[in-house]
C-alpha positions in Angstrom: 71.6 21.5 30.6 72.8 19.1 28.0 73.0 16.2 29.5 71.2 13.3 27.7 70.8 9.8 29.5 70.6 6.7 27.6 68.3 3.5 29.1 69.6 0.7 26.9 70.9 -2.6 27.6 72.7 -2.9 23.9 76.1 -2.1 25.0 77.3 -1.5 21.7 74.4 0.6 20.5 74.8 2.7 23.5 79.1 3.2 23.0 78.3 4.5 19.2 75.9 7.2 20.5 77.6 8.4 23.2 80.8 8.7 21.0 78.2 11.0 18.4 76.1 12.6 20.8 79.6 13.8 22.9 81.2 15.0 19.6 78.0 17.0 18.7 78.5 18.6 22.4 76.7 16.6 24.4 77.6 15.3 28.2 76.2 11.3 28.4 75.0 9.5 30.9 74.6 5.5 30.6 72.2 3.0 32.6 71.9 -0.5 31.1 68.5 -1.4 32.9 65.5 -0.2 33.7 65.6 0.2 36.9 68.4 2.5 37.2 67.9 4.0 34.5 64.3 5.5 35.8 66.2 6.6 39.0 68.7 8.6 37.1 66.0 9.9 35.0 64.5 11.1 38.0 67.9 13.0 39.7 67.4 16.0 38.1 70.8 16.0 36.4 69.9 15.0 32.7 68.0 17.5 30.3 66.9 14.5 27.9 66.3 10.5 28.6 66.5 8.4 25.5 64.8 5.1 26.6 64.7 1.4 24.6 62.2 -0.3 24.9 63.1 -3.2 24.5 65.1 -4.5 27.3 65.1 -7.7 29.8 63.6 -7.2 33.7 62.1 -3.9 33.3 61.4 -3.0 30.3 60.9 0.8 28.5 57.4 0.9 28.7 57.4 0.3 32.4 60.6 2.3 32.8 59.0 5.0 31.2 55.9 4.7 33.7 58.3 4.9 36.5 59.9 8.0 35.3 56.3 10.1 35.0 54.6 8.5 38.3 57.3 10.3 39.8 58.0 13.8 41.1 56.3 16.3 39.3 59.1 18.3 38.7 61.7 16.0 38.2 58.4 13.5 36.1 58.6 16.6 33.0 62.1 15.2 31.7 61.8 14.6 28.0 61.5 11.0 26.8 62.5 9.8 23.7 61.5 6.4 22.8 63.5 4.0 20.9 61.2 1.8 19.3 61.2 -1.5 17.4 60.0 -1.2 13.2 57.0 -2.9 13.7 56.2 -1.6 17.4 53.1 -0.1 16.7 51.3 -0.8 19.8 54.2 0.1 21.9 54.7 3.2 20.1 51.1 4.4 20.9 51.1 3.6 24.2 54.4 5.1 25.3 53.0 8.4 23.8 50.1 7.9 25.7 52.2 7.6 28.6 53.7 10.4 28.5 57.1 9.7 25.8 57.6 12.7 23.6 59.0 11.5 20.4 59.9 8.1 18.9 62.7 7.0 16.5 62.5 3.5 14.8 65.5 1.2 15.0 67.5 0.9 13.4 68.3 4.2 13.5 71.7 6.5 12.4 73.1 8.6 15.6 72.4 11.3 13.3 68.9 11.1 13.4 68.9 10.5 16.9 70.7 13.7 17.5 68.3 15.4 15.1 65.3 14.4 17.4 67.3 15.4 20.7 68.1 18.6 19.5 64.3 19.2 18.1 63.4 18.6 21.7 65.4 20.3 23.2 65.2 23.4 21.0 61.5 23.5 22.6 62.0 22.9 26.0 65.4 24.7 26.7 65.8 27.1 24.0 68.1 30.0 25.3 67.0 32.6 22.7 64.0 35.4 24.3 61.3 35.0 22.7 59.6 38.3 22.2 56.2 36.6 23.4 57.8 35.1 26.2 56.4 37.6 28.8 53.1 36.6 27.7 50.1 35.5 29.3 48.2 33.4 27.2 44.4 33.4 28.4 41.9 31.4 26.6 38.7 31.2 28.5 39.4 29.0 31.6 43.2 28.3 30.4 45.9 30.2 31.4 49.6 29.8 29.4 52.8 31.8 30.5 55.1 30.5 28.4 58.4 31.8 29.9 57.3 29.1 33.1 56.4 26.6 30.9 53.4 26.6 33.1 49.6 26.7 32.6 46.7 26.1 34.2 42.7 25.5 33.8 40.4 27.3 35.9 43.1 27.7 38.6 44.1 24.3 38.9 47.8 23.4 37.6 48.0 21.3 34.5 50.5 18.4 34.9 51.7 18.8 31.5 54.8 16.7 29.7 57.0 18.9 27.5 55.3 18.0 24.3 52.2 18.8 25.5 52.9 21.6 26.7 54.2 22.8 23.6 51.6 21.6 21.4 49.2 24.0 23.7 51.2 26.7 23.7 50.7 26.8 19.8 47.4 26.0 19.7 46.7 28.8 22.6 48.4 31.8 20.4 46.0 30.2 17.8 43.4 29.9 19.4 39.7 30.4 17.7 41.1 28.8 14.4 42.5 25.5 13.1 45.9 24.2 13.2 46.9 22.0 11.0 48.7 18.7 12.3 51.6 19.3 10.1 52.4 23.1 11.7 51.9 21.4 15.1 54.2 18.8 14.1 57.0 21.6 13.2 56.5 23.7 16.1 55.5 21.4 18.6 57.7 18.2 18.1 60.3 20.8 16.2 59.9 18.2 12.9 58.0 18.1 9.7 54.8 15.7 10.0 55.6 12.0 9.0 53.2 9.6 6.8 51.4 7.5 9.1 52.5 9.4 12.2 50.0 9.6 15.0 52.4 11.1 17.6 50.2 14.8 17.2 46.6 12.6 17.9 48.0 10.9 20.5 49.3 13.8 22.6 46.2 15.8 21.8 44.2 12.9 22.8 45.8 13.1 26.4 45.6 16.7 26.4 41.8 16.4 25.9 42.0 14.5 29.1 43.7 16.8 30.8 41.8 19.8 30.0 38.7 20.2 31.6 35.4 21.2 29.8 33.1 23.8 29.0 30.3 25.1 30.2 28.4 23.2 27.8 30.3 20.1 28.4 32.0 20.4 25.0 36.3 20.1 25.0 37.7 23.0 24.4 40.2 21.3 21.9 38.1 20.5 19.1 39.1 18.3 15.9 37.9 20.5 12.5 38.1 17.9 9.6 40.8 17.7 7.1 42.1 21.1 8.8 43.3 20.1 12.0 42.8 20.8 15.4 41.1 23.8 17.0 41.1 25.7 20.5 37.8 27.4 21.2 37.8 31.1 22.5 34.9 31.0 24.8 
């Protein structure tokens, strides 16, 4: 699919993107609200959401915890937030919710596009990847990557697509560090921004996620001024 829906009640912003993201080969969906817009993001029909938010009623942050309290299949669409410059805490705490990737506004149509396709690339890429036959097993994880699917001691992980992704790399790495900046390129499919804290974030609430060792230790460990480590044990 290439279908990307935009959640933005700016009108105007919304007509210059679609006329970009349409000449760049994209189909576009609109919803002007909230609301509607999480019901859309839910059908099944759109392979990207690209979500304000900023917007009156319902606004992105809520949308956006609409969109992943609901089904799980239809709940691992790809968010991208559209955030305010100085949005800090909203930033954080749509990644924590589940977004995976911001852009700052104002932003070009070109960047946007950039970002999509970056997504994208990692969630629906249509090359075979010679590892994608793959089982990934790392003690009580299990990755197969051609499902996008993986589990931990049985039990499926609820995963968004970023996440997933950023444990897919640190899975075929595991037993040494990764640094944030090659998780950043393969994970998010773009190079590591000063002052970004999207990588901590989603590793945070992978940490979560994940269960815990024998020991009681987190398998995803944090090795200073190296990056981040998953333990083969």
């Amino acid at each position: 699919m290439n279908s990307v829906l935009l959640i933005d009640d700016d009108t105007e912003l919304v007509a210059m993107l679609t006329e970009y993201l349409e000449q760049e080969g994209f189909t576009v969906a609109c919803a002007h609200d909230g609301a509607s817009g999480a019901r859309e993001a839910l059908s099944g029909r759109h392979a990207i959401a690209v979500l304000d938010v900023m917007m009156p009623a319902l606004n992105g942050i809520d949308t956006l915890r609409r969109i992943r309290a609901g089904s799980n299949a239809a709940s691992k669409i790809p968010v991208l937030m559209l955030t305010g410059r100085g949005d800090d805490a909203d930033r954080i705490l749509g990644l924590e919710l589940g977004a995976d990737d911001y852009v700052t506004k104002p932003c070009t149509p070109r960047e946007l596009t950039a970002r999509v396709r970056a997504i994208l690339r990692r969630t629906h890429d249509a090359q075979p990847d010679a590892n994608a036959g793959v089982v990934l097993t790392v003690g009580k994880l299990t990755v197969l990557p051609e499902q996008r699917r993986a589990t931990w001691d049985g039990a499926k992980l609820e995963l968004t697509s970023t996440e997933f992704n950023l444990l897919e790399v640190l899975a075929r790495h595991a037993g040494r560090p990764v640094s944030k900046n090659e998780l950043s390129e393969q994970g998010l499919g773009r190079p590591l921004a000063r002052f970004d804290r999207n990588i901590d974030v989603h590793l945070s609430s992978l940490r979560h996620k994940l269960g815990t060792l024998d020991d009681g230790r987190s398998p995803l460990q944090t090795v200073y001024r190296l990056g981040y480590q998953l333990l083969r044990v």
